[in-house]
N, C-alpha and C positions, 0 to 999 in steps of 0.2 A: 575525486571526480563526482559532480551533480548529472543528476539525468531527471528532467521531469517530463511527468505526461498530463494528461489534462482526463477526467471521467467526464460525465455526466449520471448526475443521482437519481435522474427519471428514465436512466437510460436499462435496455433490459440487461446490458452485463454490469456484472458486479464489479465494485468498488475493491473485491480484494482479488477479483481475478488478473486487475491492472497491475495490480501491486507484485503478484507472482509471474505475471509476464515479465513487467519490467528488470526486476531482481532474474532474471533465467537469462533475459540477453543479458546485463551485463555479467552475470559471473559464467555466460558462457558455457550455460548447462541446459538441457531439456528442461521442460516447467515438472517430469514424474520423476527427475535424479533429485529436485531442492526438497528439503525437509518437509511435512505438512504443517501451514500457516500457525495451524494452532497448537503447533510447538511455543510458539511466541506469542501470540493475542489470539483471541476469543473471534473467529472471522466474523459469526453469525453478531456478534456485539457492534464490531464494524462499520456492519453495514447497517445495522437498524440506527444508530449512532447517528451515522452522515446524514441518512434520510429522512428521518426525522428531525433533524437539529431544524428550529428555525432563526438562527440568527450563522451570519456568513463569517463569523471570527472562531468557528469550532478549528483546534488542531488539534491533531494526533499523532503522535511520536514515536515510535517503538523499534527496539530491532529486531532484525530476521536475518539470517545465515550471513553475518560478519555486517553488513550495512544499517545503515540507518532512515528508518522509512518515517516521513513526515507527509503527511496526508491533512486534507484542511477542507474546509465548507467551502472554498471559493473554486472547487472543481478542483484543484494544483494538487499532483502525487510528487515527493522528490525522494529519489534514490540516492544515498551517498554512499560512500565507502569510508565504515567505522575506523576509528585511530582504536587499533588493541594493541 
């Protein structure tokens, strides 16, 4: 199962708070029971990453507590659930 959400990079929340939101509804847990982010990626890298990137083909890949999160310059979060 895919679930995307949409940021905005001028917006004042963060780029990876989407990301811990989204991963909370679907594994169906509070956002203080998931692990912290930067078990798995560098948040504060993240975000300077996205907002700065100036061309709109940036992607970012990575996983977080069993899923697989891909993030991209054209605003698109998608949550999957990892094959382990």
């Amino acid at each position: 199962m895919v679930v995307t959400t949409q940021y905005d990079p001028h917006s004042e929340q963060a780029i990876v708070s989407s990301i811990v939101e989204t991963v909370s509804n679907l594994a169906e847990k509070e956002v203080e029971e998931l692990p912290p982010l930067y078990d798995s990626i560098d948040p504060e890298a993240v975000e300077r990453l996205f907002i700065q990137s100036e061309t709109r083909q940036l992607k970012l890949i990575f996983q977080y507590c069993g899923y697989t999160i891909r993030v991209n310059a054209t605003g698109t979060i998608a949550v999957e659930t990892s094959n382990q």
